[in-house]
TORPA-4810 file (N, C-alpha, C, O; in nm, 3 decimals):
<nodes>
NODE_1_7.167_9.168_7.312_7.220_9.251_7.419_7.344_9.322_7.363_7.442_9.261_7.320_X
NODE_2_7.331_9.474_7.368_7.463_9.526_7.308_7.577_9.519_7.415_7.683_9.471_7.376_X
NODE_3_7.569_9.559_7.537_7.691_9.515_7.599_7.619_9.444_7.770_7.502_9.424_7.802_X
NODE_4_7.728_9.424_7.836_7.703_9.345_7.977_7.746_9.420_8.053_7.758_9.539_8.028_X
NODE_5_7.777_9.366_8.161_7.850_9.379_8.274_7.906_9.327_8.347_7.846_9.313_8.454_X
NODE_6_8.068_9.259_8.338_8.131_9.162_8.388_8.143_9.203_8.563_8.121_9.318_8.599_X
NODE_7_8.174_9.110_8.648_8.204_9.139_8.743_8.317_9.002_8.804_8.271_8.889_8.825_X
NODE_8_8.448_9.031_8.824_8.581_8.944_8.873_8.617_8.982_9.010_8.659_9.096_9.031_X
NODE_9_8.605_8.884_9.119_8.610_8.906_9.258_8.741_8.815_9.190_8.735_8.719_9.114_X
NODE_10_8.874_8.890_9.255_9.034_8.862_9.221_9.094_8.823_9.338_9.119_8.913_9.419_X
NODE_11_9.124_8.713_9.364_9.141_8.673_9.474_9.354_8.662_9.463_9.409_8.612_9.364_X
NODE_12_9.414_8.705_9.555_9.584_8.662_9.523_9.621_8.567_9.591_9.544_8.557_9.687_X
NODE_13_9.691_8.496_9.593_9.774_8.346_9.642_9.841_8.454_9.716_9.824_8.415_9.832_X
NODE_14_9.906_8.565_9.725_9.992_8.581_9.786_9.939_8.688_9.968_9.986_8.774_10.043_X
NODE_15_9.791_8.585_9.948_9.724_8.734_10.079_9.689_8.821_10.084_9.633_8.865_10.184_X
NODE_16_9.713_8.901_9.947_9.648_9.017_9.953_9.524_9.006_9.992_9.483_8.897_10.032_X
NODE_17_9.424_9.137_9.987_9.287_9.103_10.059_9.187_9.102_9.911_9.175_9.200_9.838_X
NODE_18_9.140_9.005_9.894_9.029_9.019_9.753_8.969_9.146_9.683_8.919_9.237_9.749_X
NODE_19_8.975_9.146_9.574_8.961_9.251_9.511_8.803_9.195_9.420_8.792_9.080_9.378_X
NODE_20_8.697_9.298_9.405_8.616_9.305_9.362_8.616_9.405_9.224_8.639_9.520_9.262_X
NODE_21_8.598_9.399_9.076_8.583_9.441_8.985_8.466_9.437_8.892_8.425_9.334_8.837_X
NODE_22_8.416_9.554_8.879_8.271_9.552_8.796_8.308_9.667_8.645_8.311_9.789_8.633_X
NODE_23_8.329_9.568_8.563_8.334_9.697_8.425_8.250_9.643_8.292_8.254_9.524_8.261_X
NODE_24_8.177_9.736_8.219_8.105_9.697_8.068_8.167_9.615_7.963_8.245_9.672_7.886_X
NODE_25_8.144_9.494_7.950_8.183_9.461_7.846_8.102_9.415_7.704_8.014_9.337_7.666_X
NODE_26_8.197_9.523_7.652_8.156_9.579_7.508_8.197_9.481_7.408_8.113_9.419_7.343_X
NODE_27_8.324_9.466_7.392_8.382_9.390_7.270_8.489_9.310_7.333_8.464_9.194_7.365_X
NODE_28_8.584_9.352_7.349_8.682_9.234_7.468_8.753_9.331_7.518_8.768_9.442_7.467_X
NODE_29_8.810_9.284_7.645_8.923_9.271_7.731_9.003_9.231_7.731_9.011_9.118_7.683_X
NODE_30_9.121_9.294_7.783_9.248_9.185_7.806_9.312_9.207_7.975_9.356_9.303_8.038_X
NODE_31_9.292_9.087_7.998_9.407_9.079_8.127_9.493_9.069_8.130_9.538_8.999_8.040_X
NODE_32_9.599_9.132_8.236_9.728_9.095_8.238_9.816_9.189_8.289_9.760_9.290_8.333_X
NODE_33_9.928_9.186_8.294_9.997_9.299_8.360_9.995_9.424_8.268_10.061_9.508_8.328_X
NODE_34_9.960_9.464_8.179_9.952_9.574_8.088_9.874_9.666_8.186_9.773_9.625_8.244_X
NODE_35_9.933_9.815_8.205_9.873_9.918_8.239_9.720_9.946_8.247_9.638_9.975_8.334_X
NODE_36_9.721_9.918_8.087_9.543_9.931_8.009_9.454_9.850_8.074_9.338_9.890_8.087_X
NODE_37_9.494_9.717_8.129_9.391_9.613_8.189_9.354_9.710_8.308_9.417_9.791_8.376_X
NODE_38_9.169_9.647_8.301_9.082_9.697_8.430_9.121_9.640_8.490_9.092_9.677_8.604_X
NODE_39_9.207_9.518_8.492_9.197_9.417_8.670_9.384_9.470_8.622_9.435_9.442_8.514_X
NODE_40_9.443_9.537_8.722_9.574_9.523_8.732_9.611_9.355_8.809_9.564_9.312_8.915_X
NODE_41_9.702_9.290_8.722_9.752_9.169_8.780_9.882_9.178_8.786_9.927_9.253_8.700_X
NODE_42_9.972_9.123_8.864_10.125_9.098_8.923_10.166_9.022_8.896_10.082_8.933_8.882_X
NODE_43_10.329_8.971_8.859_10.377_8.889_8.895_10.418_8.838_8.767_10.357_8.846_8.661_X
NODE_44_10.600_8.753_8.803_10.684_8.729_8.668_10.568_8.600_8.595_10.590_8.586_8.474_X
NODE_45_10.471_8.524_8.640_10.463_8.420_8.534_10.292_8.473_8.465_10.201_8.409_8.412_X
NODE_46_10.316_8.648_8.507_10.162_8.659_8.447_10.190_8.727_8.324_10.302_8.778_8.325_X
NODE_47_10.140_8.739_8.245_10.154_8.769_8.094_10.098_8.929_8.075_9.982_8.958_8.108_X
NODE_48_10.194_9.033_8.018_10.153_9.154_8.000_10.008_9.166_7.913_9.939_9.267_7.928_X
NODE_49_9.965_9.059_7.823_9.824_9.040_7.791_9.829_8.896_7.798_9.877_8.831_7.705_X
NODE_50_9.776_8.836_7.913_9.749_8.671_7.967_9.611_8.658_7.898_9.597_8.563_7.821_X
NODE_51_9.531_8.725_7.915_9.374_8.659_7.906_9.286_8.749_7.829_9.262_8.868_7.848_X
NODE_52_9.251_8.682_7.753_9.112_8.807_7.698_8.995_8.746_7.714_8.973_8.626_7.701_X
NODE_53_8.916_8.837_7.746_8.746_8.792_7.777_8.660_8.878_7.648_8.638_8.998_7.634_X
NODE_54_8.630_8.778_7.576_8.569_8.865_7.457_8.414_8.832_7.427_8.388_8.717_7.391_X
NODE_55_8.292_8.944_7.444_8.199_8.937_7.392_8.141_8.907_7.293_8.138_8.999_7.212_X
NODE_56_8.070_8.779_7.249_8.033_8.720_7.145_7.867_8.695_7.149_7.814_8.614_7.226_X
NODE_57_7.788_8.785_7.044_7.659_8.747_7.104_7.645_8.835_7.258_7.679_8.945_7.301_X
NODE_58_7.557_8.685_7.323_7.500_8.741_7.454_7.631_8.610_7.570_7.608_8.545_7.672_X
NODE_59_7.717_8.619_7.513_7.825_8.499_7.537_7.952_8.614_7.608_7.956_8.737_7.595_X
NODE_60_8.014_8.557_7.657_8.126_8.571_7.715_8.234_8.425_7.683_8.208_8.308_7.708_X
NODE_61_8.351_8.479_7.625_8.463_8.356_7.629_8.606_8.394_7.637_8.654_8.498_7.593_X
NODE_62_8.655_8.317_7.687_8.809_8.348_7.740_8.887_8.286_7.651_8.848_8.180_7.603_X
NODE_63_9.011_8.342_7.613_9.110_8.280_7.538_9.265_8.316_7.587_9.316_8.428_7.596_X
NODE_64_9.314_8.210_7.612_9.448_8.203_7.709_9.555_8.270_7.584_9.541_8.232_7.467_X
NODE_65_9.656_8.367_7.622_9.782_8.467_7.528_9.883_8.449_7.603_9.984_8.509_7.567_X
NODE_66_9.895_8.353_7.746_10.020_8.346_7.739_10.052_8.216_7.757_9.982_8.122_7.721_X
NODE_67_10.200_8.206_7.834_10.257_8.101_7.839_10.336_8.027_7.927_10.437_7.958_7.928_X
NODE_68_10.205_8.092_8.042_10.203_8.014_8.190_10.070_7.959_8.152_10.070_7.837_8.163_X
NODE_69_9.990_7.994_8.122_9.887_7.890_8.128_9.743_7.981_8.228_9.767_8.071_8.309_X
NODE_70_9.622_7.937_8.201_9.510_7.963_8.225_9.354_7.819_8.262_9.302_7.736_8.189_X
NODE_71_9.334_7.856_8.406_9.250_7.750_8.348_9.135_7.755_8.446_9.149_7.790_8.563_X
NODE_72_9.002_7.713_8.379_8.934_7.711_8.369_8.838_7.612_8.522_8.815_7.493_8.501_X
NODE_73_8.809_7.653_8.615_8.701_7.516_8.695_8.835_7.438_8.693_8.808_7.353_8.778_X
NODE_74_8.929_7.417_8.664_9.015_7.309_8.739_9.077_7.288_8.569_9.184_7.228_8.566_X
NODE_75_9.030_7.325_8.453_9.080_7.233_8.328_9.159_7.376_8.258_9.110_7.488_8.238_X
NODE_76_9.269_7.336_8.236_9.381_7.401_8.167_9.335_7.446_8.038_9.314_7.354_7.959_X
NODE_77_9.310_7.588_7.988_9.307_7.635_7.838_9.415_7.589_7.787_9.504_7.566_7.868_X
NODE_78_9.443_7.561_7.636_9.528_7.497_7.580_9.538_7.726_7.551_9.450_7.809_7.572_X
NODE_79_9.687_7.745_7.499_9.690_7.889_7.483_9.636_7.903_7.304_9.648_7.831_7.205_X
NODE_80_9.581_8.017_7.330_9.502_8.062_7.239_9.354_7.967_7.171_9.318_7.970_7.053_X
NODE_81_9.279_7.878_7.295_9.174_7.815_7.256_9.042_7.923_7.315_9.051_7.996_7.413_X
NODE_82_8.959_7.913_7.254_8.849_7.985_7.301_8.771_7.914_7.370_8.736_7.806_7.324_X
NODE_83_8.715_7.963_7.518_8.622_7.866_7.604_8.516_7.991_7.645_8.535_8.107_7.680_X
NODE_84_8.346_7.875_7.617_8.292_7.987_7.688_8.266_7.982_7.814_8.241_7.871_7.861_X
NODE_85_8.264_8.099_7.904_8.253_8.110_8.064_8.074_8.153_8.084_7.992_8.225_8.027_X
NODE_86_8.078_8.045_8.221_7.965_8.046_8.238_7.938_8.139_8.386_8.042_8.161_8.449_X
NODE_87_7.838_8.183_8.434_7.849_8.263_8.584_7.921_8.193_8.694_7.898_8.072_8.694_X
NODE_88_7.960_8.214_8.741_8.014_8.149_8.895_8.153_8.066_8.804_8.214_8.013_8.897_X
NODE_89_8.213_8.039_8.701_8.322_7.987_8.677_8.423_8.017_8.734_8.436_8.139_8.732_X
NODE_90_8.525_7.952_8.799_8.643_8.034_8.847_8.749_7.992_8.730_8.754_7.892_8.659_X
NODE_91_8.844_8.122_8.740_8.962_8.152_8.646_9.052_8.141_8.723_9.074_8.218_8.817_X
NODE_92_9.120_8.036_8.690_9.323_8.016_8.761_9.403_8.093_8.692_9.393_8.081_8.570_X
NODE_93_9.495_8.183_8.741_9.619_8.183_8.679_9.692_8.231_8.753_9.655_8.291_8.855_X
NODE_94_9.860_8.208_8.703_9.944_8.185_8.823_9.932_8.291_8.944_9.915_8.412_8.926_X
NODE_95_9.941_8.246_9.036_9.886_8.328_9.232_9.781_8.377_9.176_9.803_8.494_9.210_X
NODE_96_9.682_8.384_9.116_9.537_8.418_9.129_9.439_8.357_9.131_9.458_8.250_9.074_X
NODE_97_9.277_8.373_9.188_9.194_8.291_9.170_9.104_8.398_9.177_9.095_8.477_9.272_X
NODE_98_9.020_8.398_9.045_8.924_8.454_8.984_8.789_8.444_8.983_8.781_8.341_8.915_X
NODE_99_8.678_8.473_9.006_8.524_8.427_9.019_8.467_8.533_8.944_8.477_8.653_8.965_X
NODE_100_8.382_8.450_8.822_8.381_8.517_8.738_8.214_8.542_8.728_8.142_8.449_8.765_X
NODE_101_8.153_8.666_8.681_8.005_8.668_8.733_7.936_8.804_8.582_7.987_8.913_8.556_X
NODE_102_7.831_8.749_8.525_7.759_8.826_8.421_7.651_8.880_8.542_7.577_8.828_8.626_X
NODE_103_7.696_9.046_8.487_7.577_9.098_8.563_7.467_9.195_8.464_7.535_9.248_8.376_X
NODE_104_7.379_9.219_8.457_7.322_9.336_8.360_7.321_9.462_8.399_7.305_9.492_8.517_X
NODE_105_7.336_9.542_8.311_7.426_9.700_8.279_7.281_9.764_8.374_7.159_9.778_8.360_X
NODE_106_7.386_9.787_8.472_7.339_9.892_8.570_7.365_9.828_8.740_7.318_9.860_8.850_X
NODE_107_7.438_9.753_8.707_7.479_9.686_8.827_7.331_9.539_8.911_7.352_9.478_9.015_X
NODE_108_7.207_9.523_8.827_7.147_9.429_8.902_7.214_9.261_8.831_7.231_9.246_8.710_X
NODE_109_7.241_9.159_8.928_7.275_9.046_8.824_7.188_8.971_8.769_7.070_8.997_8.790_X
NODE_110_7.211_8.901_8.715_7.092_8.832_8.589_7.020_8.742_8.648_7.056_8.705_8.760_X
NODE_111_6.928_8.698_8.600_6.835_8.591_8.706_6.873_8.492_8.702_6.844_8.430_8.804_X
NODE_112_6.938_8.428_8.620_7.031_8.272_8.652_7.138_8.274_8.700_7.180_8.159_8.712_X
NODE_113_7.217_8.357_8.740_7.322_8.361_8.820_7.350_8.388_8.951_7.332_8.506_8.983_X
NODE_114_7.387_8.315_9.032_7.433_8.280_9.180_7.492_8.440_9.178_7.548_8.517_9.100_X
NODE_115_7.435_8.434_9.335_7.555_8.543_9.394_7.683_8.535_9.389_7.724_8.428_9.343_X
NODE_116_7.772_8.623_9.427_7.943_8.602_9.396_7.975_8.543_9.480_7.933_8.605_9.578_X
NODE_117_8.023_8.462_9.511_8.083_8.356_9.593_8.279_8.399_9.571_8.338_8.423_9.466_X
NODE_118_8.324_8.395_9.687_8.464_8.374_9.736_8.494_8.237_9.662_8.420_8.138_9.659_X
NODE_119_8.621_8.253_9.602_8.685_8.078_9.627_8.785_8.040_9.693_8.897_8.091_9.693_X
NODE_120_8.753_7.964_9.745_8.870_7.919_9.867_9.023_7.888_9.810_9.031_7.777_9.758_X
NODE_121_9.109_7.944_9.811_9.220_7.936_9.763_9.314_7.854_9.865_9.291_7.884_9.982_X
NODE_122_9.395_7.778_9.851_9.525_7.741_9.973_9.645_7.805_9.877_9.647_7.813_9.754_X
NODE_123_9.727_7.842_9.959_9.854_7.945_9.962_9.938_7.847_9.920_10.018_7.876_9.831_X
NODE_124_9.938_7.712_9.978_10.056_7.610_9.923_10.067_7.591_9.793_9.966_7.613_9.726_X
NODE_125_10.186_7.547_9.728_10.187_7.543_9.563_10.074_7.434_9.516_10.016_7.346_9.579_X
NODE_126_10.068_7.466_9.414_9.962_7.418_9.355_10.047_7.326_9.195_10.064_7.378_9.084_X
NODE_127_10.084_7.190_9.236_10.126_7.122_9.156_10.142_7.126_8.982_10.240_7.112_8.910_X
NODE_128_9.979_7.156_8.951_9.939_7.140_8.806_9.976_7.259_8.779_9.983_7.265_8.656_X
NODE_129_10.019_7.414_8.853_10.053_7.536_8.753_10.203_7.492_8.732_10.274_7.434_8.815_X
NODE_130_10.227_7.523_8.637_10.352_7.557_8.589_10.435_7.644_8.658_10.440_7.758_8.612_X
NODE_131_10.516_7.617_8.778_10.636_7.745_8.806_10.741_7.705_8.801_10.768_7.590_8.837_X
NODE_132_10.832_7.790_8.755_10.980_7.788_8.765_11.046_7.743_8.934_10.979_7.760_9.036_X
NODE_133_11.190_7.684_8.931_11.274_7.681_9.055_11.196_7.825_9.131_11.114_7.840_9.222_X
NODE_134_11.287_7.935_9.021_11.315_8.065_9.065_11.176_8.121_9.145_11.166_8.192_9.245_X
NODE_135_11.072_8.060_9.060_10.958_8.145_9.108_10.954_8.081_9.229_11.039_8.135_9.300_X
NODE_136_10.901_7.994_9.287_10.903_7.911_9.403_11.002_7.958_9.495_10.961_7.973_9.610_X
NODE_137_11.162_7.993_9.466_11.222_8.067_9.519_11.169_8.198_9.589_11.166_8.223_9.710_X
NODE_138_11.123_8.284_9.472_11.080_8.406_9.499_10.915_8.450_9.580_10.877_8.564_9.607_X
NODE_139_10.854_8.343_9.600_10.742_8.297_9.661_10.793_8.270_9.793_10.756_8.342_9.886_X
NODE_140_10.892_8.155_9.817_10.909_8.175_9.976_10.974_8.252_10.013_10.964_8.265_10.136_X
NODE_141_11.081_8.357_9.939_11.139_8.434_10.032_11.032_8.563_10.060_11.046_8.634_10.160_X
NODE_142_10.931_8.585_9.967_10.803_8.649_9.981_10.752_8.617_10.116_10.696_8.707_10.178_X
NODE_143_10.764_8.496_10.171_10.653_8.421_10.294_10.770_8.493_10.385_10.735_8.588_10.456_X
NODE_144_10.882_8.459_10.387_11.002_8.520_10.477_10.979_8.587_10.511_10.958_8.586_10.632_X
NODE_145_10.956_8.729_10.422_11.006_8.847_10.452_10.850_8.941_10.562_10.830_9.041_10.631_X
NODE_146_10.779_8.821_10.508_10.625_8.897_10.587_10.612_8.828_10.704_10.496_8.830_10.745_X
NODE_147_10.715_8.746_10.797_10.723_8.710_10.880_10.714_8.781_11.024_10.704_8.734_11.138_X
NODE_148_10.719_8.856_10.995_10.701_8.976_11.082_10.549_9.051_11.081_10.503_9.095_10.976_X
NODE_149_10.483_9.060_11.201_10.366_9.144_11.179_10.395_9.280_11.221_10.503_9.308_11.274_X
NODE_150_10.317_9.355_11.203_10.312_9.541_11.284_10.275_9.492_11.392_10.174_9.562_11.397_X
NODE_151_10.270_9.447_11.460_10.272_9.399_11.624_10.381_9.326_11.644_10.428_9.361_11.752_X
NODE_152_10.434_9.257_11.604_10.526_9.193_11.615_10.622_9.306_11.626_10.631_9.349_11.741_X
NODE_153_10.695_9.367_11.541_10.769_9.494_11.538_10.756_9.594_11.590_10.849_9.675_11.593_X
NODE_154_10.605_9.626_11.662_10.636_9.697_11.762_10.637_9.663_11.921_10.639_9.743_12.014_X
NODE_155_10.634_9.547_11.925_10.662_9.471_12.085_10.800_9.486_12.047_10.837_9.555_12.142_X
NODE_156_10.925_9.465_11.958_11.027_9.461_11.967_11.079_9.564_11.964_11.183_9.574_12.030_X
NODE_157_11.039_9.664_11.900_11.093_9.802_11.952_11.028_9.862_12.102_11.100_9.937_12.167_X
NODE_158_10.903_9.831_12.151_10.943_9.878_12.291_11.043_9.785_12.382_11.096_9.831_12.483_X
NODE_159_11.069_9.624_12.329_11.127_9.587_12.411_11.317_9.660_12.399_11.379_9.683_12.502_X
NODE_160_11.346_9.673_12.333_11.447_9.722_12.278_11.496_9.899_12.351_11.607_9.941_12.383_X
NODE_161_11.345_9.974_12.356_11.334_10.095_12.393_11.368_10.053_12.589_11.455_10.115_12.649_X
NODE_162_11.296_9.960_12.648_11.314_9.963_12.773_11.437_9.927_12.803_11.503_9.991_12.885_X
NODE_163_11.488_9.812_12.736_11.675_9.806_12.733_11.722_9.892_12.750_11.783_9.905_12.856_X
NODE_164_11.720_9.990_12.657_11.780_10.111_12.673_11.759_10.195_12.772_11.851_10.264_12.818_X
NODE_165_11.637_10.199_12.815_11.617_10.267_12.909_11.679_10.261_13.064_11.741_10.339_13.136_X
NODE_166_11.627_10.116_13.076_11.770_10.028_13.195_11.855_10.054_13.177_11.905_10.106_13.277_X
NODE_167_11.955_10.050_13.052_12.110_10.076_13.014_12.140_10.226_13.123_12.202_10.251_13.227_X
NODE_168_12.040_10.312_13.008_12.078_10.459_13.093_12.070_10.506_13.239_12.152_10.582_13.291_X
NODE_169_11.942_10.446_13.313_11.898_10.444_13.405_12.035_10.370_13.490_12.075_10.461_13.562_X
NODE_170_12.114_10.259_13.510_12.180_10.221_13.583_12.313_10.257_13.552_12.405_10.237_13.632_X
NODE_171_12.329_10.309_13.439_12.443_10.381_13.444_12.454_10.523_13.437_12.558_10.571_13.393_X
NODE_172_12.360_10.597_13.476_12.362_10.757_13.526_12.362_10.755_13.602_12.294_10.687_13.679_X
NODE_173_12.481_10.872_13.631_12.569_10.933_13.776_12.440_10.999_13.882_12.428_11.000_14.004_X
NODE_174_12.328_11.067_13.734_12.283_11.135_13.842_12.124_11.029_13.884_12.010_11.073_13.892_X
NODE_175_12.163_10.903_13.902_12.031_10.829_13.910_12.007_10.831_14.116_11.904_10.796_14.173_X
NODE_176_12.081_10.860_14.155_12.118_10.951_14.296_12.145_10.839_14.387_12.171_10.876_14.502_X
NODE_177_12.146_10.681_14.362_12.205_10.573_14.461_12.265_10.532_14.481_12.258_10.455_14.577_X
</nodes>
């Protein structure tokens, strides 16, 4: 097979809404916050090139570049070990959860591979990654600041608007009583 067709349903710890990615893979990839990556990823403990997915054969394998860490179905890449990924594997890395899927070039998927499946992520920290104080810091004041919904903010500005409105209303001369 000269090339594939990867497909990464990108799931964020931080709520965003899942992201679905389908691109050819030819020779390798790299993930990570670098511009050049097809999957744009976020965030201080993700690595400007974290992950490469490199075509070997009719194989796919991942090899961890940084130094938060990557891992695999639940088991930690040691950095820079090569693992091969199988369909439906999920990929950890820090606030992400990855589902990883070989499809053949033209968008049908291969006959041994499961449909794409969601993975259930929980938002609470997750012990075995590696984060800093700071990050954990910067994670809940993240939860803080979205404490507020667009409904929420706008019940408080009409309530705020009718205040005012009372204000003016009982104190204009010309309210005629």
């Amino acid at each position: 097979m000269e090339f594939m067709e990867v497909q990464l349903l990108v799931k964020s710890k931080s709520g965003q809404a899942p992201r679905d990615y389908v691109f050819p893979m030819k020779n390798r990839v790299v993930l990570g916050r670098s511009p050049e990556s097809p999957v744009p990823l976020e965030g201080a403990a993700i690595s400007r090139e974290h992950l490469v997915l490199e075509l070997v054969g009719d194989a796919v394998y991942a090899t961890d570049l940084s130094n938060n860490g990557t891992w695999i179905n639940g088991n930690r890449l040691k950095r820079e070990e090569r693992s091969q990924l199988e369909n439906g594997d999920s990929l950890e890395l820090p606030d992400y959860q990855i589902s990883f899927q070989i499809r053949k070039p033209g968008g049908t998927p291969t006959t041994e591979q499961q449909p794409v499946r969601a993975v259930d992520v929980t938002i609470a920290q997750n012990s075995s990654l590696p984060t800093t104080k700071a990050g954990r810091a910067a994670s809940h004041e993240a939860v803080k600041r979205r404490a507020f919904s667009l409904l929420d903010i706008w019940i408080l500005f009409l309530a705020v608007l009718v205040v005012a409105l009372m204000i003016y209303w009982f104190s204009s001369p010309l309210r005629g009583g």
